[in-house]
MIVEX-699310 format. One record per residue (C-alpha): residue in three letters; x negated, y negated, z. Coordinates in steps of 0.1 Angstrom, whole numbers, padded with zeros to 4 digits. Example, Ala and Ser with C-alpha at 12.3 -4.5 7.8 and 13.67 -1.06 7.14 Angstrom:
@aa:ALA	x:-0123	y:0045	z:0078
@aa:SER	x:-0137	y:0011	z:0071
//
This chain:
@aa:UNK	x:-0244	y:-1028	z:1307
@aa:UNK	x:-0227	y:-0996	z:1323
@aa:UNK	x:-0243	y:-0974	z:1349
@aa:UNK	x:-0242	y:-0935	z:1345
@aa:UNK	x:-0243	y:-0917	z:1383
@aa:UNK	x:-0252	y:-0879	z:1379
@aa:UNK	x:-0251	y:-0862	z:1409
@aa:UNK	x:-0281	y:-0834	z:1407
@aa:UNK	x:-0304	y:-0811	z:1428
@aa:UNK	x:-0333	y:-0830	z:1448
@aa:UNK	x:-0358	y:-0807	z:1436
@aa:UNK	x:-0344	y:-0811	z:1401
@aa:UNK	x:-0345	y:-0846	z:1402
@aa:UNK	x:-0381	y:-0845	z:1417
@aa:UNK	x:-0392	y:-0825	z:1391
@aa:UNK	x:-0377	y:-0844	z:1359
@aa:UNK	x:-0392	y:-0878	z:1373
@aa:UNK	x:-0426	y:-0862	z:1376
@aa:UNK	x:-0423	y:-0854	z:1337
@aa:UNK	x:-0407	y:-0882	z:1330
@aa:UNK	x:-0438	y:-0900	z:1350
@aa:UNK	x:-0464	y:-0879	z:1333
@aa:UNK	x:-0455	y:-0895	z:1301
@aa:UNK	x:-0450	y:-0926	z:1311
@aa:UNK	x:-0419	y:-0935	z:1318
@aa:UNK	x:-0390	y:-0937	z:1343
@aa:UNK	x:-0366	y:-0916	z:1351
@aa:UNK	x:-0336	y:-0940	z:1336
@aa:UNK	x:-0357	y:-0944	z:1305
@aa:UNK	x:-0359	y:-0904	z:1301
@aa:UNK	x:-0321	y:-0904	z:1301
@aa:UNK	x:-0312	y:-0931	z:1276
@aa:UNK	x:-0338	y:-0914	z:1258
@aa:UNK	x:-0312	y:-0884	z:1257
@aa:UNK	x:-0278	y:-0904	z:1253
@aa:UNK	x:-0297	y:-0921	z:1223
@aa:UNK	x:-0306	y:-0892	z:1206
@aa:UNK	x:-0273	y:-0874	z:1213
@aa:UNK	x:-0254	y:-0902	z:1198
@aa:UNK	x:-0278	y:-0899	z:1165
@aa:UNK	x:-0276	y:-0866	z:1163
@aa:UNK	x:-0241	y:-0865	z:1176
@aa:UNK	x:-0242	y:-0837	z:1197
@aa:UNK	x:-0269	y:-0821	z:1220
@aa:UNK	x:-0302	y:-0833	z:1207
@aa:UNK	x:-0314	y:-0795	z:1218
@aa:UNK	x:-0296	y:-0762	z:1208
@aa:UNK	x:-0281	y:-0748	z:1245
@aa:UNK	x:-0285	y:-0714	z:1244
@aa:UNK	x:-0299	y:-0678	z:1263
@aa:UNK	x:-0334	y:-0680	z:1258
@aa:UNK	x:-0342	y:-0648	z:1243
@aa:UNK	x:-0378	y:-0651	z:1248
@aa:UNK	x:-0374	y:-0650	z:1286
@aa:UNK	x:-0357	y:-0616	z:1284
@aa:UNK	x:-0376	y:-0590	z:1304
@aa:UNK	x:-0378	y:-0568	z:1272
@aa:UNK	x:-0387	y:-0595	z:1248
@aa:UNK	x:-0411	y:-0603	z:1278
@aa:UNK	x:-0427	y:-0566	z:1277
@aa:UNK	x:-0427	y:-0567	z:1239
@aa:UNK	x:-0452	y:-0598	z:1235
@aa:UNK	x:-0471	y:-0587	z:1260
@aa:UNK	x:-0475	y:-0555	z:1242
@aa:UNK	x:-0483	y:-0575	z:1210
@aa:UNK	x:-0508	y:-0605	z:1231
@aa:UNK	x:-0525	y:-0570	z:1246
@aa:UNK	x:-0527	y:-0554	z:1206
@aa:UNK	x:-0540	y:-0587	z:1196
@aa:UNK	x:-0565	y:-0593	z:1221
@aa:UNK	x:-0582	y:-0561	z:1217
@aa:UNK	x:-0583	y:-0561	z:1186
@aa:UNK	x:-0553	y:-0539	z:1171
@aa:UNK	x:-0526	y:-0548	z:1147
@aa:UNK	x:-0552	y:-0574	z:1133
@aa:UNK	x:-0558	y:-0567	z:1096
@aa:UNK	x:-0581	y:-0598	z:1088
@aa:UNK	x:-0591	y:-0612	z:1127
@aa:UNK	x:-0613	y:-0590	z:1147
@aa:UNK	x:-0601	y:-0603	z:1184
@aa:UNK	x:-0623	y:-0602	z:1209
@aa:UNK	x:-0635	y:-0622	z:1241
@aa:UNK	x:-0658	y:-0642	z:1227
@aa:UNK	x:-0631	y:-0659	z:1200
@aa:UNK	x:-0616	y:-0689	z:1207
@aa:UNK	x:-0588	y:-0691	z:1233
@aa:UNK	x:-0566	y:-0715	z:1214
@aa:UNK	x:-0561	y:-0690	z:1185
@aa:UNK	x:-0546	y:-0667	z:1208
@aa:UNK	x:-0523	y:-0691	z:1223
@aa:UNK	x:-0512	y:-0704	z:1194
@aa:UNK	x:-0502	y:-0670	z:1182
@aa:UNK	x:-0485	y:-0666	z:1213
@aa:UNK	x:-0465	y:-0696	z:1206
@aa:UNK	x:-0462	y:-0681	z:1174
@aa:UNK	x:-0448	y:-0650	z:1192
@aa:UNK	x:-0421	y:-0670	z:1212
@aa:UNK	x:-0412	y:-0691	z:1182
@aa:UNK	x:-0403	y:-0664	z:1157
@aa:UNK	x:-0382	y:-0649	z:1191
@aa:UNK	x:-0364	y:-0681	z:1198
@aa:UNK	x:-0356	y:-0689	z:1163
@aa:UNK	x:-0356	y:-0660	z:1139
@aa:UNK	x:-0332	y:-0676	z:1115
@aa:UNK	x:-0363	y:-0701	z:1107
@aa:UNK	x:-0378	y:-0669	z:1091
@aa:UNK	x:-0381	y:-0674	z:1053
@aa:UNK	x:-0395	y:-0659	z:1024
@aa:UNK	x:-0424	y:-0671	z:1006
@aa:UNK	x:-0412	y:-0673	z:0968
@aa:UNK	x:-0437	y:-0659	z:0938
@aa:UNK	x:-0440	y:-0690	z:0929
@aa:UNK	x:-0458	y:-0701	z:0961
@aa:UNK	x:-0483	y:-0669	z:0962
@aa:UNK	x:-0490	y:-0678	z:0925
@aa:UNK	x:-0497	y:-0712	z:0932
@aa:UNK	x:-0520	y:-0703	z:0967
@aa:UNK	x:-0539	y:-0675	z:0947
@aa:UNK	x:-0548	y:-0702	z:0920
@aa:UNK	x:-0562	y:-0723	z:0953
@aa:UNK	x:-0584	y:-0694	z:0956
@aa:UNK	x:-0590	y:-0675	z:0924
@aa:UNK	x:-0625	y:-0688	z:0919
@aa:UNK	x:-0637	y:-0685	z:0955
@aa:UNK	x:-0661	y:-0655	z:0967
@aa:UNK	x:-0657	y:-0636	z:0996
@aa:UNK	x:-0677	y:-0610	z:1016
@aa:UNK	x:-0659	y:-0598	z:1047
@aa:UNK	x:-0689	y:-0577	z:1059
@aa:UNK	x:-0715	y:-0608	z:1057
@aa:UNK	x:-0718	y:-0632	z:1084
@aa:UNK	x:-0715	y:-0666	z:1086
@aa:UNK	x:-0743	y:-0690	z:1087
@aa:UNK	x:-0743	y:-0707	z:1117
@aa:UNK	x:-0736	y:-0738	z:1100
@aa:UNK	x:-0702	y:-0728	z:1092
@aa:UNK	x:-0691	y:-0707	z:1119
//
């Protein structure tokens, strides 16, 4: 068996064997992790680049967009407000980042698949302006 010496920063090192801790595992177990996948995937099992989501305008611009949704604007179907559940707005904030991060993952839904959802639905009633029974909220 070969050994691999990487010479990093302390406080880097510090901070990827606490991950590495909080999921169970060591430090040298996080790292063969890596060189296994690399070698599966041949190359970088991540895509190295500039994280646009961390740009100061992309930064501004969701925080425009989390403020819109949040109050209640730019929401066609979803009245936000403070009472709604927090997870919904972080997972449109992850949404938010995603789309950022990887726009080329942005497809188009074919006729075919709106045809096939509205089908789903055809037969079902619904009153927007009636509220729920508390059953179902």
């Amino acid at each position: 068996m070969a050994n691999v010496q990487v010479k990093v920063d302390d406080h880097l090192r510090n901070e990827a064997q606490a991950v590495a801790a909080s999921m169970g595992i060591d430090l040298a177990s996080a790292v063969r992790m890596f060189l296994t996948q690399m070698v599966r995937e041949k190359g970088l099992p991540f895509r190295p680049c500039v994280d646009p989501f961390h740009s100061a305008k992309n930064q501004a611009h969701s925080a425009r967009i989390v403020d819109d949704l949040n109050n209640g604007r730019n929401c066609a179907t979803y009245a936000l407000s403070e009472d709604d559940d927090s997870a919904l707005r972080l997972f449109l904030h992850f949404l938010i980042g995603d789309i950022s991060r990887y726009p080329e993952r942005i497809q188009a839904v074919d006729g075919g698949t709106v045809q096939y959802l509205a089908s789903l639905v055809s037969d079902v009633e619904v009153d927007l302006d009636s509220a729920l029974p508390m059953d179902e909220e």
